[in-house]
N, C-alpha and C positions, 0 to 999 in steps of 0.2 A: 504493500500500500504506500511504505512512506516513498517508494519508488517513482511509481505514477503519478503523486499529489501533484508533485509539482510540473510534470505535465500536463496535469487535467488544468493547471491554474494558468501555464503556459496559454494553452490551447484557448480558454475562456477570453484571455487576454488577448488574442491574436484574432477572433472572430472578430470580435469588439471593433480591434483597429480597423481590420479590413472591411466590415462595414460602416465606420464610419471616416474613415479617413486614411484606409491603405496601410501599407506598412509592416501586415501581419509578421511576415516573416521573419522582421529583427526580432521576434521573439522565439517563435516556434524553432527554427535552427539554431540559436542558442540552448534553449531548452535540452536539445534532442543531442547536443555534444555534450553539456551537462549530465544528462543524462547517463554518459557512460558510450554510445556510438560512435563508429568512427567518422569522421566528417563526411565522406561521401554517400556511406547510410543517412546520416543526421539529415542531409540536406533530400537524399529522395523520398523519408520517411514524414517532414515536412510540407514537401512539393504535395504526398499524397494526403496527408490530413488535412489541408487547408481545401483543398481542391473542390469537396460537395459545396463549399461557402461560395469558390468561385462562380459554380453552375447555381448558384442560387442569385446570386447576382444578375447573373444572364438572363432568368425566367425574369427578374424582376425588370430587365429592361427590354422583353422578349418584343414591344411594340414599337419600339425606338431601334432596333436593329437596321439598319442600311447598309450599304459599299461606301466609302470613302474616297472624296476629290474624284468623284465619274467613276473610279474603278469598284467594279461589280464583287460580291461575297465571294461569288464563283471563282473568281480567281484569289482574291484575300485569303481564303479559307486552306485550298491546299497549299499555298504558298507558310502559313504560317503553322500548320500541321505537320508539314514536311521538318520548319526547320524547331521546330519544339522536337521532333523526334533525331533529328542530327545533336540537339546540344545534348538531348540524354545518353547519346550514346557516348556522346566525346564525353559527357564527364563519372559515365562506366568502365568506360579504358583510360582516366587519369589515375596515375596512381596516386595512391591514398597521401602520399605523402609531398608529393605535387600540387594536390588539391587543399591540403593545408597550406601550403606555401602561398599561394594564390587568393585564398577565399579571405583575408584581409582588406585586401585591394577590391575585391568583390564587393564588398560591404563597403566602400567608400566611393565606390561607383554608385551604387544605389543611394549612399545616401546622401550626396551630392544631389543627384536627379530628384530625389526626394524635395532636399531642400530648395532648390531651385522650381521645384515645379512648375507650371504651367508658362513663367516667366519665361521660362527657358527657353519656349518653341517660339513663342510672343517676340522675341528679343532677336533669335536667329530669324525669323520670319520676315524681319527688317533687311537682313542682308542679304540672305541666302534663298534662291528658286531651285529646285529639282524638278527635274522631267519624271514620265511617270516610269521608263525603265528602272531610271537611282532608285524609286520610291520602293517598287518593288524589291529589289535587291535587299535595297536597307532593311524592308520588312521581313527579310529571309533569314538577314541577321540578327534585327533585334531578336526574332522567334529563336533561333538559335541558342542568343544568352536564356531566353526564358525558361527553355529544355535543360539549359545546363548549371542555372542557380537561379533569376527569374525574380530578384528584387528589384523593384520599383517597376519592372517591366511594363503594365499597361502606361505610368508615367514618360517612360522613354519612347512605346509607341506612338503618344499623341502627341509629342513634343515633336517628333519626325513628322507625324503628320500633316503638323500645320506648315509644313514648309512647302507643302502644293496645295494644300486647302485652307482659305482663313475662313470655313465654318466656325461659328460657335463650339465653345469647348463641349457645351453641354450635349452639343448634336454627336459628338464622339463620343457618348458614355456606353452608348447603345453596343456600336459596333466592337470599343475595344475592351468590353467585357466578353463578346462573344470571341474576339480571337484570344483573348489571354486565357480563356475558357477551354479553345481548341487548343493552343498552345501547351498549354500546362496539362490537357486529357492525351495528347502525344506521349509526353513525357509520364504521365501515371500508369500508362499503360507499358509502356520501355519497362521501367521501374519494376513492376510487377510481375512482368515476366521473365526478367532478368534474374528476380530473386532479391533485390537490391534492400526489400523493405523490411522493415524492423515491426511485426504486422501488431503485438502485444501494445508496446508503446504508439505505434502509429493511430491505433485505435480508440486509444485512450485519449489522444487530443483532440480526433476526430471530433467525436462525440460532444466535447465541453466546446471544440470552436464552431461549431453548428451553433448551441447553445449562447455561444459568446455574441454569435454575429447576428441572432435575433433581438435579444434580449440589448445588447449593442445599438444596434440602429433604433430599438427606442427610445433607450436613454439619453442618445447624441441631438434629441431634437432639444431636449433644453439647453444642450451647451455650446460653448462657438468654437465655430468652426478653426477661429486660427487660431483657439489655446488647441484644441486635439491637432490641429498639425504639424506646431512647434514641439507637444509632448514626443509625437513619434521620432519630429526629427531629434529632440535631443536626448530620447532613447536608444535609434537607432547611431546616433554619434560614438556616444557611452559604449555599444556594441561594437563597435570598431574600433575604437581605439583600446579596447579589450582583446579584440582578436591580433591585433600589430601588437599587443605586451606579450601577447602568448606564445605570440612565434617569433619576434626579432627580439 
């Protein structure tokens, strides 16, 4: 029991965020090396407990769904399927001790883009046009990081986005829930069959972050918005510069 507590408390905590303000993750893959896992379990045993929040996301935007800057789902969809399931495999044949070396800088990528948020596409959007080949491309890549660690991910994909589309942020909530959806079900499914997942502990955050992510987005309607966005970011900060004390 005292085992899992603090996964289930993890997991509660990470629903929370991801419905109300993203971020799950700097908790859940801390939790899961705490735990006792070795990072690249931690990280796919995460990817999969978070995941029914993700597809609860998606139902909940299921009317708002479209393509992006004229390009059609049809093509979005397996472009970011495909490469959700290339980053899970690239980070199945990283060895473990590689993947420790790296996932510091992982977590400071994300929480960069975190912090940065929307600003960030808003501000390149000033200088920078892509055609829709780049656009695609990029989106093979970001998909790629999503399959292989996957923080802040829908943030990085709408930030690309507006660099051919200046829709509304809000008209993006739709679609990149559904590819981070797709994305991330590439990669749960890699994970699973590979054997990759830690199914005891995976289960037990599942559970509380269902529980966190309902129970979460009702409680976020009295509070504001930019105290929970500063909490994650300077959550997820704390979590990175925990991971660079651990390894340098």
């Amino acid at each position: 029991m005292w085992h899992f507590l603090p996964l289930i408390l993890a997991g509660l905590l990470a629903g929370t965020m991801n419905a109300v303000a993203g971020g799950g993750s700097f908790v859940s893959f801390p939790a899961m090396v705490l735990a006792g896992l070795p990072p690249v379990a931690a990280n796919a045993s995460s990817t999969v407990a978070l995941f029914p929040g993700t597809m609860a996301s998606t139902w909940a935007y299921r009317d708002d769904v479209r393509g992006v800057a004229g390009i059609g789902l049809k093509i979005l969809l397996p472009i970011s399927l495909a490469g959700g399931l290339v980053g899970a495999i690239l980070l199945l044949v990283t060895p473990g001790g590689a993947f420790d070396l790296v996932i510091p800088w992982l977590l400071l990528l994300a929480t960069l883009t975190f912090a940065a948020g929307r600003r960030a596409g808003e501000w390149l959007h000033r200088y920078v046009r892509i055609g829709r080949p780049a656009f695609l491309v990029m989106q093979f890549v970001i998909s790629i990081y999503g399959g292989y660690f996957g923080g802040a991910v829908g943030l990085m994909m709408m930030a690309m986005w507006t660099l051919l589309d200046s829709a509304d942020l809000k008209a993006m909530a739709g679609p990149r829930a559904l590819l981070v959806t797709v994305t991330n079900g590439s990669a749960v499914l890699c994970f699973a069959v590979a054997g990759a997942v830690r199914w005891p502990e995976t289960l037990a955050m599942m559970v509380s972050a269902v529980a966190g992510g309902y129970y979460g987005a009702r409680f976020a309607r009295h509070l504001s918005p930019v105290v929970l966005r500063w909490f994650v970011v300077a959550l997820s900060a704390t979590v990175t510069v925990a991971f660079f004390l651990r390894k340098y």
